[in-house]
N, C-alpha and C positions, 0 to 999 in steps of 0.2 A: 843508252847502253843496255845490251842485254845480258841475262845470268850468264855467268860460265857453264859446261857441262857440270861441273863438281857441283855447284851449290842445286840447281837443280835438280840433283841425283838427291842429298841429302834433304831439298826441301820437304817432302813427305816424313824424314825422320826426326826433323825439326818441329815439325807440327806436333807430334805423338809429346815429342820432348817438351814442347812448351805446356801443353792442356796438360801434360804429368806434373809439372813443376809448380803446378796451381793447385795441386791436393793439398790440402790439409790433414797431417797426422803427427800422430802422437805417439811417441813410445820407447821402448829400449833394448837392448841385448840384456837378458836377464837370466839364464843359466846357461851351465856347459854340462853333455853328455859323453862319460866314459863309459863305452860299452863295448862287452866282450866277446864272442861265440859260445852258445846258442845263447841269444838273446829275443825278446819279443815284451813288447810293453803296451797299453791302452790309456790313453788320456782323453779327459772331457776338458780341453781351454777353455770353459766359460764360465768354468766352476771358479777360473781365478779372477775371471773379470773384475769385478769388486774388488778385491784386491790391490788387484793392479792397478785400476783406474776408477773409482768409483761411481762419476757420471755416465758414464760410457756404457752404449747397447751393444756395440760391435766389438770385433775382435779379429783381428788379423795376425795370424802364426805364421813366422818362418823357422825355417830351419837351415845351416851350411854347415854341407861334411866338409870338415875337418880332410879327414882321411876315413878307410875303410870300404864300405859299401852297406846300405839297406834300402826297405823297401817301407813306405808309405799307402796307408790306405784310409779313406773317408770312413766312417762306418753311418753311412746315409744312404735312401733307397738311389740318387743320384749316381754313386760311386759304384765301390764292390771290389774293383780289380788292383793290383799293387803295381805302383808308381814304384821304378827301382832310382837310384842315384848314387854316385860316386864323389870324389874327391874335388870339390870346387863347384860342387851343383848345389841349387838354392830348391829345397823343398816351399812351396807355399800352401796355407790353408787360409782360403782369403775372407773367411766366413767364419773360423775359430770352431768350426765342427769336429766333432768326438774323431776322433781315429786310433790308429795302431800303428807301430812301426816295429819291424824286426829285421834280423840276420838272414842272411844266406841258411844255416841250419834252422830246422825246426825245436821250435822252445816255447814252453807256456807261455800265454801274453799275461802280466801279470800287468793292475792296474797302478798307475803312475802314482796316484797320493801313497801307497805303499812303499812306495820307494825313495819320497822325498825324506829329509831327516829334519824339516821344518817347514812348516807352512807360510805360504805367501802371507802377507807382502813380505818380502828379506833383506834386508838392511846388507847383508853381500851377497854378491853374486852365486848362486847354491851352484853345488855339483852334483848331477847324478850318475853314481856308478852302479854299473848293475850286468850280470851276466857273466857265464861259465868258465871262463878265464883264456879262453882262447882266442883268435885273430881279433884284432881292435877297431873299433869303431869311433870318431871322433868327431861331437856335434855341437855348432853352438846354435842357440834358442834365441830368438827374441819377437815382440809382439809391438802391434800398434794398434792403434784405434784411429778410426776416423768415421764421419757421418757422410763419408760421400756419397753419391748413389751407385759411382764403380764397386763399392764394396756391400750393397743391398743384398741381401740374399735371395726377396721377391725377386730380380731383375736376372740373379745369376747369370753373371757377364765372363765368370771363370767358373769352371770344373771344379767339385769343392777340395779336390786336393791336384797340384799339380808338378811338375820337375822343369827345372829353367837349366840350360849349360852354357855359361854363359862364353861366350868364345872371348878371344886374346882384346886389350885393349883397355879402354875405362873399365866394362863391367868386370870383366877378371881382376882389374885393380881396387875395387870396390868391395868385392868378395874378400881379396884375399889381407885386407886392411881389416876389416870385418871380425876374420879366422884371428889374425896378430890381434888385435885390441882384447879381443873376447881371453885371449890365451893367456896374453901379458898381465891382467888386469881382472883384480876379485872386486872391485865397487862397483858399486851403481850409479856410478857419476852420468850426469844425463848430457849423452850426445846426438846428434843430427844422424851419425851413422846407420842405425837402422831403416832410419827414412831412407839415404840417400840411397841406401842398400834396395830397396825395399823399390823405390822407383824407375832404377836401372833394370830388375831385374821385371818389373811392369812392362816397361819399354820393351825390352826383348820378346817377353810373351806373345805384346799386343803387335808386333810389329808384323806380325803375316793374317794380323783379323782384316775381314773386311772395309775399307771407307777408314780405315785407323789414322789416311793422312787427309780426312776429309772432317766434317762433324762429328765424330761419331761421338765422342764424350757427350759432345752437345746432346744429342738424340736421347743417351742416356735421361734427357731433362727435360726431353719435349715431351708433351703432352698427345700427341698423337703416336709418336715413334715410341715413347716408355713402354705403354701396356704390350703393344703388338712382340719388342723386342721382347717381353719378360716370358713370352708364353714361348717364342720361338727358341729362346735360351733355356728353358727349363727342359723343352721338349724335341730336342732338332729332328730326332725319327719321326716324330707325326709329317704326315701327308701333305704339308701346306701348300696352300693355296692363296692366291691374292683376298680372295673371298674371303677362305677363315681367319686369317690375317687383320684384317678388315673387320671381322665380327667383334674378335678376340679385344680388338682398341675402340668398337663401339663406333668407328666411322663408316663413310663409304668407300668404295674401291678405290674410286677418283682422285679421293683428296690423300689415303693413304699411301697411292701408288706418287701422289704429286710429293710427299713429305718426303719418302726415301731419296729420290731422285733429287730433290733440290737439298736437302740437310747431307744425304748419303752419297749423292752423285751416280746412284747403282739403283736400277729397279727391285722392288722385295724378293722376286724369284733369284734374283743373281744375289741377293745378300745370303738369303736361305743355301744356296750354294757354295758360297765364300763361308760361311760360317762353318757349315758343312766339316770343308777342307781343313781350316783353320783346329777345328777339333782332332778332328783323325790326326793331322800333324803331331799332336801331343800325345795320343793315345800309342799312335808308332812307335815313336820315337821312346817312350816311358814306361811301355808297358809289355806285358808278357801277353795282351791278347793277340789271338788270331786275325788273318787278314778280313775274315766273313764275320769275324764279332764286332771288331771294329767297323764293318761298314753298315752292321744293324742295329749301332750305338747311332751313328750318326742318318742313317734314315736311310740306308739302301737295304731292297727286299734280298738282291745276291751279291755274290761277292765279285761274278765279274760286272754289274753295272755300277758297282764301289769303283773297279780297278780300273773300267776305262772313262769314270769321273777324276779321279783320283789322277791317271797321268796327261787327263786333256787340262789340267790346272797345274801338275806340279812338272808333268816332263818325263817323269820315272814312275814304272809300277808302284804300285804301296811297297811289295817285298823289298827292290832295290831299293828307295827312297827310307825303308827303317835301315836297311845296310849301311848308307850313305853316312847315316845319322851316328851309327854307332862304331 
């Protein structure tokens, strides 16, 4: 008997889904944000780690508006630019790196422990309000830990801050259980929610990366593909090459072009490519940069050899395709 179309269509989403459902984490919805216009805030998450979780090296932040609108930003040499998000989008920081978040108006960013009215750990759920009393902003908080190596920061397999939207279906039904639980509810009663939250909204991200219905988690742990991947994820504008690729993991050409191709299914120059896209997708889509910033984030020298990579993979200029998005 052979597959139907339907399950064959889904098989590639099934993959992502099952290597997701094999993470290990830890964690909880642990504040809500009321925030007002002109608002703008800075926090360092790792200052609570401890706190929160005491073993724990890593630290993985999300955020879901509520309602309102703001913008997110890493404050690491990686980052820089502000991730905006609306009403049912999941901000992640998958690394628990310092950032900032504020309003549509301009407003001092005043640092977050100044604004809590009690320090971690909290026996209830804290509320932070803060900001000039004008249009509202409505957030809920929560973090996890895990030792994965999806969540390594040497490997940076995600952007240190980024926007997920999640469209109609589970994941909109995931979020907005999320939103109600967090709203209804001042304990810290320890639920799966944030995980579940947390891996749908993974799915969605990873679901237009490269090989994502192939190995790729796997690669994440391979010994040949790790180092190659960590350099080319930290740096997708360098110039690569199979060669430096190859140096970078300390093999030779032959056996690292044989790794990608049997774990990844795709030769290194086309994953460099695919990964490429896979960025600029979220950079479009989230962000207020340019077409020509965005294509020398991800490694094009112009912005028309960005624009005719960009539609021989997605179909649509970059301009129509952030149009599309928003």
């Amino acid at each position: 008997m052979t597959d139907s179309p339907t399950v064959l269509a889904e098989a590639p989403d099934l993959v992502l889904r099952s290597a997701l459902a094999r993470l290990r984490l830890e964690g909880a919805i642990f504040f809500r944000s009321e925030l007002s216009e002109p608002y703008a805030f800075a926090s360092s998450p790792r200052a609570f780690l401890r706190a929160l979780h005491p073993t724990a090296e890593r630290l993985i932040l999300f955020h879901i508006v509520a309602s309102g609108r703001c913008w997110v930003r890493a404050d690491c040499p990686e980052s820089g630019e502000r991730h905006w998000a609306g009403p049912g989008d999941v901000i992640v920081l998958p690394y628990g790196d310092a950032y900032s978040m504020g309003g549509e108006s301009p407003a001092e960013c005043v640092p977050l422990e100044r604004l809590m009215d009690a320090p971690a750990p909290w026996t209830e759920m804290p509320e932070l309000h803060h900001g000039g009393g004008g249009a509202r902003t409505e957030i809920v908080c929560g973090y996890l830990v895990s030792d994965d190596p999806l969540f390594d920061p040497a490997l940076r397999v995600f952007p240190p801050a980024f926007v997920v939207r999640p469209p109609g279906g589970a994941a909109a039904e995931w979020v907005s259980a999320s939103i109600a639980y967090a709203l209804e509810t001042r304990s810290l009663v320890s639920t799966r929610l944030p995980e579940l939250v947390l891996t749908e909204v993974l799915r969605l991200h990873l679901a237009s990366a490269p090989a994502a219905d192939h190995g790729w988690m796997a690669a994440l742990r391979d010994p040949v593909l790790a180092p190659a991947l960590a350099v080319l994820h930290r740096a997708p504008d360098r110039r690569w090459t199979v060669a430096s690729l190859a140096s970078a993991a300390a093999v030779s050409r032959s056996l690292l072009d044989d790794r990608f191709r049997t774990v990844l299914g795709v030769s290194p120059i086309r994953y460099v490519t695919e990964w490429r896209m896979h960025l600029a997708d979220e950079l479009l889509a989230t962000s207020d940069m340019g077409v020509a910033a965005v294509g020398r984030r991800v490694g094009y020298d112009s912005e028309e050899a960005f624009s005719r990579a960009f539609k021989r993979a997605r179909g649509l200029s970059p301009s129509n395709w952030r149009s599309s998005r928003r």
